[in-house]
C-alpha positions in Angstrom: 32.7 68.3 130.0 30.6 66.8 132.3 29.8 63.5 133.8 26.0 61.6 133.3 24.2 61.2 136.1 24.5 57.7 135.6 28.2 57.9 135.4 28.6 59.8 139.2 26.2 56.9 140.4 28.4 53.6 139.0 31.7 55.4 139.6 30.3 56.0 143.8 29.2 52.5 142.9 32.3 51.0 142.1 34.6 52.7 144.4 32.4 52.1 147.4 30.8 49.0 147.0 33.2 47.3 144.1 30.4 46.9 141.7 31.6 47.1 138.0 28.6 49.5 135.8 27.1 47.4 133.1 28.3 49.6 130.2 32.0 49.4 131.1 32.6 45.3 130.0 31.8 46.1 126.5 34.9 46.3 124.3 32.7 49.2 122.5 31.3 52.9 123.0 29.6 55.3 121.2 30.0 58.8 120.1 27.1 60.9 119.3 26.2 64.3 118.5 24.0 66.6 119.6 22.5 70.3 118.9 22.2 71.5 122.2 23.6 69.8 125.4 22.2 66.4 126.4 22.7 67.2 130.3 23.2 65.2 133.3 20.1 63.6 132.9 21.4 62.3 129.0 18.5 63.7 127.5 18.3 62.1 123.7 15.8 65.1 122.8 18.6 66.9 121.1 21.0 64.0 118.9 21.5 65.1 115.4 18.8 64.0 113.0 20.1 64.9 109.7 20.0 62.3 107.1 22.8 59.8 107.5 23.2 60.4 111.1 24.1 57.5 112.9 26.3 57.2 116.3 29.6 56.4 115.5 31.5 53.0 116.8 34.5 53.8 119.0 36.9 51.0 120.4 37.6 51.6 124.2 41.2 50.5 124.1 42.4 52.6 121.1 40.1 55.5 121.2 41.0 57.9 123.8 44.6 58.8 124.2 46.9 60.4 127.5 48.3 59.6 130.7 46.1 62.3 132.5 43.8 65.0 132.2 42.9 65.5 129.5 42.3 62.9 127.6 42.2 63.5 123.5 40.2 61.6 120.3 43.6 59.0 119.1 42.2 58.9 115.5 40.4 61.0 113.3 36.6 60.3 113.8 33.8 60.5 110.9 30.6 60.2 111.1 28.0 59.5 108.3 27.9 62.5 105.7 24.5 64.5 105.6 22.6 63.3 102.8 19.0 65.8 103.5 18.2 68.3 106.6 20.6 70.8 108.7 21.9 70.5 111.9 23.8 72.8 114.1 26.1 70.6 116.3 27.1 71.9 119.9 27.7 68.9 121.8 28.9 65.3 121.5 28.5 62.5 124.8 30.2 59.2 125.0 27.5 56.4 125.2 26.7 52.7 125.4 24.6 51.8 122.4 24.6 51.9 119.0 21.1 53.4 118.9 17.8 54.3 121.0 18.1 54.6 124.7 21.9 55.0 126.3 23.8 54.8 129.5 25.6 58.4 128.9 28.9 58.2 130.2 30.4 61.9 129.5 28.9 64.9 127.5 30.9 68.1 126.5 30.7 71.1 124.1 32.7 71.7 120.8 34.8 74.6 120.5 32.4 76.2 118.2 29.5 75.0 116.3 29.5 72.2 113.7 26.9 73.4 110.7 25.7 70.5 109.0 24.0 70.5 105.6 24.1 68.1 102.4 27.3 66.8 101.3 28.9 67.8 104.9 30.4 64.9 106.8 31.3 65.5 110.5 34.5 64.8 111.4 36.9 65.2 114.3 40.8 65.1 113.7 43.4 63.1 115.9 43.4 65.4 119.0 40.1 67.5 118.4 38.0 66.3 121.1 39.2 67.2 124.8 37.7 65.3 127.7 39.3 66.3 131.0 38.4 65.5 134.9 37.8 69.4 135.7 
């Protein structure tokens, strides 16, 4: 798991200065997959782009559950079934927008890869995705 760029700048931001990053009023967040890891930087070159795909809608007050490290996925999560094209899914990153260009906020690997072909529907059960301070 690792934070954006972006996300080390606000959070020095906010702790030092007490300026709030833009992304974190919004009631909403994103989660989106990727085929290879999206990096520090938030590099969108790798998001899925099967058929279907679209960045799934996550509400920040019910999403993530624990008291500490780590924090875990509180429902199960689906995103659009595969309708045409493959995709082998690695990694997943929290983000701002529903679409185009993001404010990443944190990026990790699955526990093994996700194969995606027609008819397949990504999904991630209650618990199944670990984000963790490390």
């Amino acid at each position: 798991m690792s934070l954006s760029n972006t996300t080390e700048t606000a959070t020095l931001d906010m702790h030092l200065r007490g300026t709030d990053p833009s992304y974190r009023a919004g009631a909403t967040q994103y989660l989106a997959l990727f085929t290879a890891d999206p990096g520090e930087a938030a590099s969108l070159a790798a998001e899925a782009t099967y058929t279907g795909y679209a960045r799934v809608a996550l509400t920040k007050a019910t999403a993530w559950t624990g008291t500490s490290s780590p924090f875990t996925n509180a429902n199960l999560i689906q995103f659009p079934a595969c309708t045409g094209g493959t995709n082998a899914i690695t990694h997943f990153a929290v983000v701002d927008t529903a679409s185009g260009a993001v404010a990443q906020m944190i990026s990790g690997a699955l526990s093994s890869t996700l194969n995606v072909s027609s008819g397949i529907q990504p999904q991630f059960q209650t618990g199944a995705l670990s984000i963790s301070a490390d």
